[in-house]
DONU-842071 format. One line per 3 residues: their letters; for each residue x, y, z of C-alpha. Coordinates in steps of 0.001 Angstrom, whole numbers, plus 500000, padded with zeros to 6 digits. Example, Ala and Ser with C-alpha at 12.3 -4.5 7.8 and 13.67 -1.06 7.14 Angstrom:
<pts>
as = 512300/495500/507800  513670/498940/507140
</pts>
This chain:
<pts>
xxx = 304008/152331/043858  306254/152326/040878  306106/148794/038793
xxx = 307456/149584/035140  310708/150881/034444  310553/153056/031005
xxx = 312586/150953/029229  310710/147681/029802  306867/148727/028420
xxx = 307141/147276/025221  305384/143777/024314  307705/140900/023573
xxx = 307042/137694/022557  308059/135400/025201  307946/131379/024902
xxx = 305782/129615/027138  308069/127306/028135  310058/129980/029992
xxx = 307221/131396/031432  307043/130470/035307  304008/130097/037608
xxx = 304367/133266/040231  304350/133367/043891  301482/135064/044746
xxx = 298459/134298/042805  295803/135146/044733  293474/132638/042032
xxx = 293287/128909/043841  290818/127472/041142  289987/127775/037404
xxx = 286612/126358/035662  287598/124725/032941  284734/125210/030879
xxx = 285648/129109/030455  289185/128562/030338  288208/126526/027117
xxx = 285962/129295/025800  288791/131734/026223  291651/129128/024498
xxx = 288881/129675/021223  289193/133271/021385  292566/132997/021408
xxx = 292913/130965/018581  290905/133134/016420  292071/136475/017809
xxx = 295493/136330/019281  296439/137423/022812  294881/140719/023471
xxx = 296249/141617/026343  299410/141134/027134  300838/139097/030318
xxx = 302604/140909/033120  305905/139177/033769  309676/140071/036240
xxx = 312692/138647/035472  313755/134845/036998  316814/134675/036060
xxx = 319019/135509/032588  316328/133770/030362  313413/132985/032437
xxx = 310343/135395/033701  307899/134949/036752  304466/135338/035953
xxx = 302823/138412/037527  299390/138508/036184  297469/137049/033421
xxx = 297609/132922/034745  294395/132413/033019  295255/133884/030045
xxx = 298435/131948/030017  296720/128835/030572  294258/129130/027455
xxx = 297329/130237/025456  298627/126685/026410  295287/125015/025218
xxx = 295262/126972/021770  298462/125538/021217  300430/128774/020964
xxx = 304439/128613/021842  305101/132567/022884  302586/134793/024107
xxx = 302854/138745/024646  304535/140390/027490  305258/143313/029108
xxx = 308251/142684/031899  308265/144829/035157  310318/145437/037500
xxx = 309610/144300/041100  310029/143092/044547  307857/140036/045884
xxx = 305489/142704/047899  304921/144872/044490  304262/141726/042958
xxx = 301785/140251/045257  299883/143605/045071  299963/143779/041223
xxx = 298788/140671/040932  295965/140712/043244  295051/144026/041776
xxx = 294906/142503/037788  292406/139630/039305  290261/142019/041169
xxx = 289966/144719/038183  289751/141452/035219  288684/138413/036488
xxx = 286023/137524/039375  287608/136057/042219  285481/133740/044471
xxx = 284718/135913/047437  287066/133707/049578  290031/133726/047207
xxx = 289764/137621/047590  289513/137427/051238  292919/135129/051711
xxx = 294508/137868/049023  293837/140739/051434  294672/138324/054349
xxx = 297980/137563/052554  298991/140977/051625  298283/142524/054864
xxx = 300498/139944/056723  303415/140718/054451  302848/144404/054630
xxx = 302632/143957/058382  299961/147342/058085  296386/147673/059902
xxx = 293148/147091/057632  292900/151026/057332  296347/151486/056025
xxx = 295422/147721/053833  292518/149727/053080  294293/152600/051472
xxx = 296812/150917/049857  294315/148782/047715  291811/151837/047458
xxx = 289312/150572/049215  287110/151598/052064  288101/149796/055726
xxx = 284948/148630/056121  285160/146758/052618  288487/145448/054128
xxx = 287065/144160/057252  283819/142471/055955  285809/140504/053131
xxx = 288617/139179/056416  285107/138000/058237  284763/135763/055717
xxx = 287314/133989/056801  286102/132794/059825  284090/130246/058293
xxx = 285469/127303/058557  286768/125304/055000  284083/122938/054599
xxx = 282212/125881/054728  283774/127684/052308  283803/124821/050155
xxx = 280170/124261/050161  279451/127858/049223  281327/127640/046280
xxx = 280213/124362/045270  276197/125280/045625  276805/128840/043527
xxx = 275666/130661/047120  276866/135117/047119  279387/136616/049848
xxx = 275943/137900/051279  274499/134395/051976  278029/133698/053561
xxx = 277384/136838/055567  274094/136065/056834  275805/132949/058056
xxx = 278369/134706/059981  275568/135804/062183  275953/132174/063699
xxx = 279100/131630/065125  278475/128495/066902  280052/126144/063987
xxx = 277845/123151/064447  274793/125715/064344  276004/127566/061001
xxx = 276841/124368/058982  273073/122860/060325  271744/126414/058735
xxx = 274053/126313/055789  272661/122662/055011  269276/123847/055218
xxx = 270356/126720/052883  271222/124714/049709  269049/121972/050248
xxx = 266239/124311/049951  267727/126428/047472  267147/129766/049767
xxx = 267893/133115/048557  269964/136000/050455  266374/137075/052151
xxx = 265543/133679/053071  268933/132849/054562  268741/136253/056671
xxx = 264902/135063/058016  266744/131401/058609  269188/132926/060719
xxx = 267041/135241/062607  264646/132271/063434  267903/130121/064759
xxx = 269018/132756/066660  265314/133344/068431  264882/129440/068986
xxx = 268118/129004/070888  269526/130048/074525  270814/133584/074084
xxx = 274057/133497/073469  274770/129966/072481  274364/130146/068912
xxx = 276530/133297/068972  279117/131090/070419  279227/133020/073953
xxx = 280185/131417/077196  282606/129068/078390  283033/125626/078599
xxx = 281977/125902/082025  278402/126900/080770  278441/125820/077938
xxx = 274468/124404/076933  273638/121881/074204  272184/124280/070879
xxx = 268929/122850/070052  267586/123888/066087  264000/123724/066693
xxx = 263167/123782/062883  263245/120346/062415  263216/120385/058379
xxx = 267254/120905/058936  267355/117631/060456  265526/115920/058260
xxx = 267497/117440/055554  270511/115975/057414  269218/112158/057373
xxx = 268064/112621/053899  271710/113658/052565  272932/111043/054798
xxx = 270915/108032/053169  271588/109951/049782  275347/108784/050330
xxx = 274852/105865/051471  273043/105326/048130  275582/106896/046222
xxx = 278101/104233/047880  276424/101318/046906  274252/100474/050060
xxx = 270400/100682/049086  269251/102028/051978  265457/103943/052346
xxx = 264269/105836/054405  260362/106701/055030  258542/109272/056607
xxx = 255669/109116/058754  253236/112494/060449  250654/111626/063116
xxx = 249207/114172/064796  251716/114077/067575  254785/113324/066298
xxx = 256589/112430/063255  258270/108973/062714  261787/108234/060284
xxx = 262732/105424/059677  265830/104263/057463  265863/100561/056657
xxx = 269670/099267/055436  269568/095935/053908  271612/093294/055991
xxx = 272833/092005/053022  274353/094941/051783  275544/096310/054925
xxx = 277685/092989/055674  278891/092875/051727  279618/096732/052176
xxx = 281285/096488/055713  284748/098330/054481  282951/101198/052394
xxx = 280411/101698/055116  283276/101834/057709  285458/104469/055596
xxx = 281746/106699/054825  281384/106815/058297  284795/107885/058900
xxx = 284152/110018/055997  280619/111934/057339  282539/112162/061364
xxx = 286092/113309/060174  286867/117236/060833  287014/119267/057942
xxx = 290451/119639/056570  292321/122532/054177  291365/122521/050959
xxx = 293714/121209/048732  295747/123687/046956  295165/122854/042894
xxx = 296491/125706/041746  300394/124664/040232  300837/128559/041152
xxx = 301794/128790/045000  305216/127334/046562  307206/128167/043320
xxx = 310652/130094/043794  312924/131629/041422  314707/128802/042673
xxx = 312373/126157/040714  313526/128344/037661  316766/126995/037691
xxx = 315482/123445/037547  314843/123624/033653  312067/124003/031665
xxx = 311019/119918/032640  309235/122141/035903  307364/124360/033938
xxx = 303651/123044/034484  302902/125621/031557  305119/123770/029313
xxx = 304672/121486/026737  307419/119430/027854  306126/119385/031014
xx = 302217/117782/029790  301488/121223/029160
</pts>
């Protein structure tokens, strides 16, 4: 695959301001808190590397690779930063740019995953041939796309509690959605580790009717998946008074063992539930709701070379712009 014609590999200085966000960053999120580290670099040592731009037009580029680069160039207050421009269909593009995050920049395991997803759509090739193509082994290929299949609360919640792609494997093992996020509860509540969450697993799958936390059978047989560790619902009520808590309703909740059986109780204030009626309403609505898509943050996707012709007003990397 042939990106850079010989003419185009030296740096320019581009401005900002007609730099454009590009079509197929495969990057959804950046932590601000490194982006900031990297805008003080910048400011005492330049640009390093240079960004990988294509041509938008006769005086505006599309960004290729380097977004977070770009970014902390914005927040050290520069007006150009270094280029090199390539030339490129959208495919080439997507590949390049998923390439430059993989090689220089960790991508959450997910992120990668919708990448591959992404790229082997528009190819319209088989994992092997994906496989190839990206220099990867198959199985690589197909392990990252089974990541998927969690669901985006999931995904979220993986993220958010700092758990590896191999705790998000381990999960995978339970395919039975209610089942895995019970499990994945119990997972970051208790702070488990990859070894943990594999015993976790194994013990869910043993305590349940074969097959149903596997997600087998029908509706027509379908059985009712009982956890039998009860620490994951207990877990469950204590998160749920937690938010209650968090929303202004002091509710507690108690725990009592006897030697044959063990008693909650959560007491709610009648007080507070009557002079909290709307925000209870909207946390239950809140704690029932299905999980929806996460939403997309990054100013990066559903940009055009069309947008480019808009002015520099649409650049979100300009100054103009609250840049």
């Amino acid at each position: 695959m042939r990106f850079l014609a010989k003419s185009d590999q030296k740096v320019r200085q581009i401005p900002i301001e007609h730099i454009f966000p590009g079509k197929t960053q495969p990057r959804g999120t950046f932590d601000q808190a490194e982006l900031e580290e990297l805008a003080q670099s910048i400011r005492a040592n330049g640009v390093l590397q240079p960004l990988t731009v294509r041509r938008a037009g006769s005086a505006d580029y599309e960004l290729v690779a380097g977004e977070r680069r770009l970014r902390a160039s914005v927040l050290a207050g520069l007006s150009h930063v270094p280029c090199l421009v390539i030339s490129c269909d959208d495919q080439q593009a997507a590949v390049y740019s998923l390439l430059e995050n993989l090689q220089r920049v960790d991508l959450d395991p997910f992120e990668e995953a919708e990448g591959i997803s992404r790229l082997i759509d528009e190819w319209g090739v088989t994992q092997e041939e994906a496989a190839r193509r990206l220099g990867k082994r198959q199985s690589t290929i197909a392990n990252k796309l089974r990541l998927l299949r969690l669901s985006e609360a999931q995904r979220r919640a993986i993220i958010q509690a700092g758990l590896s792609e191999r705790h998000a494997r381990a999960l995978l093992r339970l395919q039975d959605d209610k089942v895995r996020a019970a499990a994945l509860d119990q997972v970051i509540q208790n702070n488990l580790n990859v070894k943990q969450t594999d015993e976790l697993v194994e013990r869910v799958l043993q305590s349940v009717p074969e097959g149903a936390a596997r997600g087998e059978g029908g509706d027509k047989h379908r059985r009712t998946v009982v956890i039998k560790d009860v620490r994951i619902f207990m877990n469950t009520i204590d998160r749920a008074v937690e938010t209650m808590r968090s929303s202004g309703i002091p509710a507690v909740a108690s725990r009592q063992e006897t030697p044959d059986y063990i008693e909650c109780v959560v007491r709610i204030p009648k007080s507070a539930a009557l002079s909290t009626a709307k925000p209870a309403k909207q946390l239950t609505k809140q704690l029932t709701k299905e999980p929806t898509k996460r939403p997309d943050k990054s100013p990066t996707r559903g940009h055009s070379t069309a947008t480019h012709a808009k002015g520099n007003a649409n650049n979100p990397f300009s100054k103009a712009a609250g840049g």
